[in-house]
Backbone as CSV, one residue per row, in Angstrom:
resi,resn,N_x,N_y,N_z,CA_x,CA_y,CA_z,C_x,C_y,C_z
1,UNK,14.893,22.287,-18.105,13.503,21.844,-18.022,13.431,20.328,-17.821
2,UNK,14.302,19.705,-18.633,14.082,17.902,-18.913,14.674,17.607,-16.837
3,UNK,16.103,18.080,-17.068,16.457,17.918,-15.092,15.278,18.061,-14.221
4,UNK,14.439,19.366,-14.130,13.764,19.584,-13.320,12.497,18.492,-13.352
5,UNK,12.289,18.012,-14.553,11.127,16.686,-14.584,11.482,15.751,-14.096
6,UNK,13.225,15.326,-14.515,13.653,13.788,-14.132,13.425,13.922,-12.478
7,UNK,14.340,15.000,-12.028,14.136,15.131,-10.531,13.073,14.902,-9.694
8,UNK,11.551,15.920,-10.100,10.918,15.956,-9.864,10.345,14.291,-9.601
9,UNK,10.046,13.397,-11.095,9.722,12.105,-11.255,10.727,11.350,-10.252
10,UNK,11.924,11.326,-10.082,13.131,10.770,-9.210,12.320,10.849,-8.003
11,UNK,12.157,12.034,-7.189,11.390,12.170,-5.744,10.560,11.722,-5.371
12,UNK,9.333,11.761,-6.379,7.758,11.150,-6.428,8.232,9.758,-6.169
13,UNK,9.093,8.897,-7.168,9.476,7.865,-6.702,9.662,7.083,-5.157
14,UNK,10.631,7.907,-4.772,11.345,7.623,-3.897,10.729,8.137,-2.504
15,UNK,9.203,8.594,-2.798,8.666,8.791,-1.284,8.107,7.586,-0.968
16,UNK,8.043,7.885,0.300,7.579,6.449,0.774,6.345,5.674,-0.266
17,UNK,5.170,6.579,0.361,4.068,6.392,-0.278,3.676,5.740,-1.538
18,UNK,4.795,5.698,-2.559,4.485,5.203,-4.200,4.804,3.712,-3.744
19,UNK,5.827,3.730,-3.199,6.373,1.949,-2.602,5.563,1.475,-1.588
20,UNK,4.526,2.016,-0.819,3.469,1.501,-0.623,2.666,1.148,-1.110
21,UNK,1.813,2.200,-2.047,1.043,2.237,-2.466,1.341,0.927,-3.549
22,UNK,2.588,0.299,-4.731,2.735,-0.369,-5.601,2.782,-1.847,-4.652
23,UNK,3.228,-1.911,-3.710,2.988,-3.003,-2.554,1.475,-3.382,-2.252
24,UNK,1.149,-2.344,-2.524,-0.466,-2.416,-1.760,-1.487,-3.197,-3.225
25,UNK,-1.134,-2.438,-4.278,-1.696,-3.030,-5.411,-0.945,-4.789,-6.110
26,UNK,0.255,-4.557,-5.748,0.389,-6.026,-5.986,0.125,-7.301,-4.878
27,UNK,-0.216,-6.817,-3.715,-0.933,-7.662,-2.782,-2.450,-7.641,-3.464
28,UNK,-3.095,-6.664,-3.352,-4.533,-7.042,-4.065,-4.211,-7.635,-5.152
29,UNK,-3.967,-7.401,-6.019,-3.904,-8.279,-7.178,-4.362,-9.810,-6.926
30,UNK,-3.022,-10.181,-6.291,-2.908,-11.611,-6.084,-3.797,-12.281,-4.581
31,UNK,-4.783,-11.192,-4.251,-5.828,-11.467,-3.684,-6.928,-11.449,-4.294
32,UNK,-6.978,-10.639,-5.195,-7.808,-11.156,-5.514,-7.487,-12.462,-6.605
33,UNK,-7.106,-12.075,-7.182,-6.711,-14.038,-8.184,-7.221,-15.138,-7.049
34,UNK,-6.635,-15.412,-5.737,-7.241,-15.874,-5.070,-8.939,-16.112,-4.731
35,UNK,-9.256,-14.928,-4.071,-10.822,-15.004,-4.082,-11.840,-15.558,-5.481
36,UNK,-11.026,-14.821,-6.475,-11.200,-15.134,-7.850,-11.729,-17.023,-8.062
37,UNK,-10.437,-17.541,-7.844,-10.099,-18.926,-7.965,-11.172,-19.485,-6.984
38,UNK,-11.373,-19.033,-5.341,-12.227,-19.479,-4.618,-14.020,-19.880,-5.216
39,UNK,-14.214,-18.733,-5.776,-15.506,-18.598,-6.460,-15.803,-19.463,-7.521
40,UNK,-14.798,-19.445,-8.140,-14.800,-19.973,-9.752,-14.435,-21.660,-9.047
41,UNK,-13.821,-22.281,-8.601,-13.754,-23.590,-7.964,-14.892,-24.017,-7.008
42,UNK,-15.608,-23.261,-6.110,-16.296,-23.497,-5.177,-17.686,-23.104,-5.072
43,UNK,-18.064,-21.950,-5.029,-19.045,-21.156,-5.060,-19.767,-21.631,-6.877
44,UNK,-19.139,-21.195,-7.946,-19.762,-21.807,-8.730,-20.461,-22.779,-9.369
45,UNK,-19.506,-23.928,-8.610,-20.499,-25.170,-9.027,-21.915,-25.001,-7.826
46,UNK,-21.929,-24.414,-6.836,-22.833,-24.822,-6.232,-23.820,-23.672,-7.072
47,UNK,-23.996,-22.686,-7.022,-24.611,-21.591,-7.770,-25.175,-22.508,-9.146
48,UNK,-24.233,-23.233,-9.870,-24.604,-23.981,-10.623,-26.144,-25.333,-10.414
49,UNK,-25.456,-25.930,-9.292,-25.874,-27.112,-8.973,-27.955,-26.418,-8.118
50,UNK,-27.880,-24.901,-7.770,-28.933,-24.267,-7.446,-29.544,-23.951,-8.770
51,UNK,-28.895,-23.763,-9.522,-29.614,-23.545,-10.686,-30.429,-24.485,-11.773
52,UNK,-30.032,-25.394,-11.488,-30.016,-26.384,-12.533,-29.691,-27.160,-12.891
53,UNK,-28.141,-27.133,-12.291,-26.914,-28.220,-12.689,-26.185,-28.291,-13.804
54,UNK,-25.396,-28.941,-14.368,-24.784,-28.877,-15.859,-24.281,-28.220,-15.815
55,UNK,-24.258,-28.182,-17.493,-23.493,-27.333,-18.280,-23.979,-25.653,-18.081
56,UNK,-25.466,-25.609,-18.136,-26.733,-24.744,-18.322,-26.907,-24.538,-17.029
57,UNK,-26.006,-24.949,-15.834,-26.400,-24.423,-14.767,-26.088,-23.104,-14.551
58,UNK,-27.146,-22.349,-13.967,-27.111,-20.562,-13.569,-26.879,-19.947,-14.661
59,UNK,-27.346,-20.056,-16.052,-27.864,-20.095,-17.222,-29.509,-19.749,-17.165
60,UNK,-30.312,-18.521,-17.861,-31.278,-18.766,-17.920,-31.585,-18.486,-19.542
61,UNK,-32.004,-19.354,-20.624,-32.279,-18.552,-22.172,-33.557,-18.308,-22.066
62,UNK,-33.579,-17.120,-23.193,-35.001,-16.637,-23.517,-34.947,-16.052,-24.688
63,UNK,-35.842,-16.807,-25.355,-35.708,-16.835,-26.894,-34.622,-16.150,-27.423
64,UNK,-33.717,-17.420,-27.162,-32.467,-17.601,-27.773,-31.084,-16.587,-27.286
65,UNK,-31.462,-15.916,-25.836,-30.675,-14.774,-25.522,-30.528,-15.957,-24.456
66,UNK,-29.203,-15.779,-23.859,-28.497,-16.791,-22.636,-28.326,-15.427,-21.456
67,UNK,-28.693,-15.596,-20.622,-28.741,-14.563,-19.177,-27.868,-15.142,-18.011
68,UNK,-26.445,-15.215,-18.271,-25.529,-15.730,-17.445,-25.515,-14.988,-15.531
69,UNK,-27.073,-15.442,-15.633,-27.051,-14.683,-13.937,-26.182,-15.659,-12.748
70,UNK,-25.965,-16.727,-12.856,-24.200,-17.497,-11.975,-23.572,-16.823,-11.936
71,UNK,-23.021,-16.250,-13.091,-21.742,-15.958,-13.487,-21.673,-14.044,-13.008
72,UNK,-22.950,-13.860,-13.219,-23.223,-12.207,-12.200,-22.922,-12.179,-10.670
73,UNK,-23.977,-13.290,-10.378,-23.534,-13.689,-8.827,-22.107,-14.020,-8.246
74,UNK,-21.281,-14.677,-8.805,-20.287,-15.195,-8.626,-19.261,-13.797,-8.549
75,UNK,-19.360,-12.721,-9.314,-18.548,-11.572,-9.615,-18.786,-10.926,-8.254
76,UNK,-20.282,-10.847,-7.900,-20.797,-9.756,-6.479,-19.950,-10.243,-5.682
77,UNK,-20.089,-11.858,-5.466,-19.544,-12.900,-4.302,-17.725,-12.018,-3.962
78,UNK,-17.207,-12.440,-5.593,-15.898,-12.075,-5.299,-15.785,-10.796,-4.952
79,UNK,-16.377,-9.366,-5.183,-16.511,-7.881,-5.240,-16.494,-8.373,-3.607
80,UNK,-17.710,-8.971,-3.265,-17.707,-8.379,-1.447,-17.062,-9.040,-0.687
81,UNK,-16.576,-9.968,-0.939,-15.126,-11.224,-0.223,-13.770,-10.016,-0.132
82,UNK,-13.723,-9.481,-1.461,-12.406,-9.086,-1.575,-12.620,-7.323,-0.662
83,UNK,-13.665,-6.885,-0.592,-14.069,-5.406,-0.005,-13.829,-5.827,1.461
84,UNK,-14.475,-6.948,1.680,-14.337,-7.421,3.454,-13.299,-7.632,3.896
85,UNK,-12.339,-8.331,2.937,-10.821,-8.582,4.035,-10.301,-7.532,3.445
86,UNK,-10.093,-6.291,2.469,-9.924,-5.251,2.327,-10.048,-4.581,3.930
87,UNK,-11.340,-4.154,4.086,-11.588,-3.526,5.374,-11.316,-3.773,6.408
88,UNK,-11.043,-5.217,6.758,-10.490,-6.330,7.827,-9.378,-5.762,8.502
89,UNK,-8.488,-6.186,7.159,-6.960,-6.548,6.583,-6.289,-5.010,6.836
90,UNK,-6.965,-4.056,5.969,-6.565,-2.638,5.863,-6.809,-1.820,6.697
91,UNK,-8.152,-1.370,5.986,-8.776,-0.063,6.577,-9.290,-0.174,8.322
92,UNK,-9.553,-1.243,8.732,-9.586,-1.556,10.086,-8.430,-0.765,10.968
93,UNK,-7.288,-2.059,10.882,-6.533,-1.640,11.558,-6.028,-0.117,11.487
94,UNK,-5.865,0.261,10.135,-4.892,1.553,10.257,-6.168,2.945,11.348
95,UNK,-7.701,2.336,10.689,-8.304,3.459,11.536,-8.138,3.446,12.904
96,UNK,-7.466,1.933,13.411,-7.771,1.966,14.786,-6.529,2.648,15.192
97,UNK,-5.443,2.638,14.787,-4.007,3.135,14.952,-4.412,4.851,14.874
98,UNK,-4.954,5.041,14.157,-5.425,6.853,13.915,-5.984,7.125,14.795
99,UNK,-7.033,6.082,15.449,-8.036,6.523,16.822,-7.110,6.548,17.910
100,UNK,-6.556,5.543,18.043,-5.138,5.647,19.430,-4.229,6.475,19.361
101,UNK,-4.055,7.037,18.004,-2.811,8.353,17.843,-3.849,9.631,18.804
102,UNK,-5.239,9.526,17.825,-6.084,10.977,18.143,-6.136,10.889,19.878
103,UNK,-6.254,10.100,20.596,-6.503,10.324,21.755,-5.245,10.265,22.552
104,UNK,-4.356,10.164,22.045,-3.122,10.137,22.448,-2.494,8.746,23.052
105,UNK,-2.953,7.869,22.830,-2.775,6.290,24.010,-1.699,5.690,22.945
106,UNK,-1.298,6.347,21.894,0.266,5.794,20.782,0.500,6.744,20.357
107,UNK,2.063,6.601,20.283,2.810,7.769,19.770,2.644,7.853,18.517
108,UNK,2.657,9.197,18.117,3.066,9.188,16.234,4.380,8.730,15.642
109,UNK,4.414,8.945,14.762,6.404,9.202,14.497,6.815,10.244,14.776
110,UNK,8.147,9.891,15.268,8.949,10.996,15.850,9.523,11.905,14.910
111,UNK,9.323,13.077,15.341,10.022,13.867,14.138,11.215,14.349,14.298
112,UNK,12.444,14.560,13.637,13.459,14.908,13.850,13.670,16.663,14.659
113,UNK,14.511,16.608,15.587,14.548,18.103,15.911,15.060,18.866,15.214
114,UNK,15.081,20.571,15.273,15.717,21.175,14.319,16.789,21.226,14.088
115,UNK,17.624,20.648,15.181,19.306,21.083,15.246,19.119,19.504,14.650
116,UNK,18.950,18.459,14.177,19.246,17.342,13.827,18.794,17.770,12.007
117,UNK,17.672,18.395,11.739,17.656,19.022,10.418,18.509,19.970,9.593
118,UNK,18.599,20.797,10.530,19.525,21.748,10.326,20.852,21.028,10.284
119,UNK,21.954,20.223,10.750,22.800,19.342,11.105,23.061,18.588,9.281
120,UNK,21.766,18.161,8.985,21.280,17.240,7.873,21.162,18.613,6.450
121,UNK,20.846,19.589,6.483,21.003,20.239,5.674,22.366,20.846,5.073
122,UNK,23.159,21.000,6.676,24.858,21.422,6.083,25.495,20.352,5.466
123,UNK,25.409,19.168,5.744,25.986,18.297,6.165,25.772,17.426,4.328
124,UNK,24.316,18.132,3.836,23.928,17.592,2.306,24.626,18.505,1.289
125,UNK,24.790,19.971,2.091,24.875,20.798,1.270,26.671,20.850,0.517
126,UNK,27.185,20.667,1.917,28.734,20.302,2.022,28.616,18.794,0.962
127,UNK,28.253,17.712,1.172,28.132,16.795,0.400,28.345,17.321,-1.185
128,UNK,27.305,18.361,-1.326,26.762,18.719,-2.961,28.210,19.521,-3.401
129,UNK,29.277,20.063,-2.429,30.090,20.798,-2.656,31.139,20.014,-2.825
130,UNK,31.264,18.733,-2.739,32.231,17.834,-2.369,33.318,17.885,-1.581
131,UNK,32.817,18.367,-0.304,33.387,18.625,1.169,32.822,17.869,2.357
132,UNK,34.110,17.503,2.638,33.709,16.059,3.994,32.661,16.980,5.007
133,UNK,31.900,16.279,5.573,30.751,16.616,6.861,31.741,17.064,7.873
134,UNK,31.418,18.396,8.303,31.768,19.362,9.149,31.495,19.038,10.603
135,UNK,32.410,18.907,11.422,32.436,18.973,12.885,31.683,17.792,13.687
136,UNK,32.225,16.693,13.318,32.012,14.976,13.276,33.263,14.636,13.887
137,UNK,33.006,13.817,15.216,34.433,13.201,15.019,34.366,11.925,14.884
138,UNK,35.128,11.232,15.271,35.369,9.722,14.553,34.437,9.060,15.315
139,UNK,33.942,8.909,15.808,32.538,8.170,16.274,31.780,8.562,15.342
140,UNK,31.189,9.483,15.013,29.991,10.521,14.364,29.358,10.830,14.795
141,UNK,29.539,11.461,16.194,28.825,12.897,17.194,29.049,13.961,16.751
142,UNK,28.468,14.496,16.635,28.388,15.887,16.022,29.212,17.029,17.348
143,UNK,30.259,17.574,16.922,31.056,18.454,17.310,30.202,19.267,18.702
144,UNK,29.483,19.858,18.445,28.491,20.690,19.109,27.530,20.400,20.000
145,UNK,26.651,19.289,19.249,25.383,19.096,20.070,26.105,17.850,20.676
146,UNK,26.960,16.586,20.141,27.137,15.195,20.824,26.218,14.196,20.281
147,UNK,25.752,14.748,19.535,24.348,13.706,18.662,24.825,12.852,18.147
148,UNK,24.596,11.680,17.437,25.052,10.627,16.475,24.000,11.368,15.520
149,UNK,24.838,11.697,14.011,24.249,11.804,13.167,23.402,10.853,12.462
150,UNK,22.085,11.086,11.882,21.392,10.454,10.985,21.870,9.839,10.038
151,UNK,21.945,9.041,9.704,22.008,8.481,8.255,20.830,8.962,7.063
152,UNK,21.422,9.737,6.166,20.445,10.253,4.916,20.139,9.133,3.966
C-alpha cells in the first residue's frame, strides 16, 4: 500500500505539469512583490497626496473609525496590474499558440510512433529485469527498424 502511494506521489511529481505549474507560482510570486513595491512606492503617495496629503492621507475618520480607502485602492491597483500582465504575459500568448495549432498553421508535439513505444516498453521492461536492451548495436539503431533509440 505505502509503495503504491510513494510511486504514485513519485509520478505526480515528475510530470511535466507540477514543474510548471511550481515555476509558474514562483514567478508570480515575485511579480507580484514587484507590482506590490510599485504601488506602495509610487501610486501611494500620490493616492495620498489626492487625498489629503500626510500622514492622514487617503484616510477618511468618522467618529473615531479610520476608513483606510488609499490603502483599498492601492490593493485593486495591484489586483489589476498583476491580472493584466498575467493575461499579456500568459494567457495571451498560449491562446494564440492553441488558435494556430486549431487551424493547423503550427504543429503540435510530435508524438512518438508505435514501434518507437513499443521499442521503449521492451527495452524498460528488460531494464526492470536487469537485462541489457535487446537488438541495439553499437551506434544505438535499433536492430530492426534502424531508429536511434530514445533516451528515457
Amino acid at each position: 500500500m505505502l509503495k503504491n502511494v510513494t510511486k504514485g506521489f513519485k509520478d505526480f511529481l515528475l510530470r511535466g505539469n507540477v514543474v510548471e505549474l511550481a515555476v509558474a507560482v514562483v514567478i508570480g510570486a515575485a511579480f507580484t512583490a514587484v507590482v506590490s513595491s510599485f504601488t506602495e512606492s509610487f501610486l501611494q503617495p500620490l493616492i495620498g497626496l489626492v487625498g489629503g496629503g500626510g500622514v492622514t492621507g487617503g484616510i477618511t475618520r468618522i467618529n473615531g473609525q479610520d476608513f483606510t480607502w488609499g490603502d483599498f485602492i492601492n490593493q485593486v491597483i495591484t489586483f489589476v496590474l498583476t491580472a493584466a500582465v498575467i493575461y499579456f504575459v500568459v494567457v495571451l500568448p498560449l491562446k494564440t499558440i492553441a488558435e494556430r495549432r486549431r487551424r493547423g498553421e503550427e504543429p503540435g508535439p510530435v508524438a512518438p510512433s508505435q514501434v518507437e513505444l513499443l521499442a521503449e516498453i521492451r527495452d524498460l521492461l528488460r531494464a526492470q529485469q536487469g537485462l541489457a536492451p535487446a537488438g541495439a548495436d553499437e551506434a544505438g539503431r535499433h536492430a530492426h527498424t534502424g531508429e536511434f533509440r530514445r533516451q528515457v
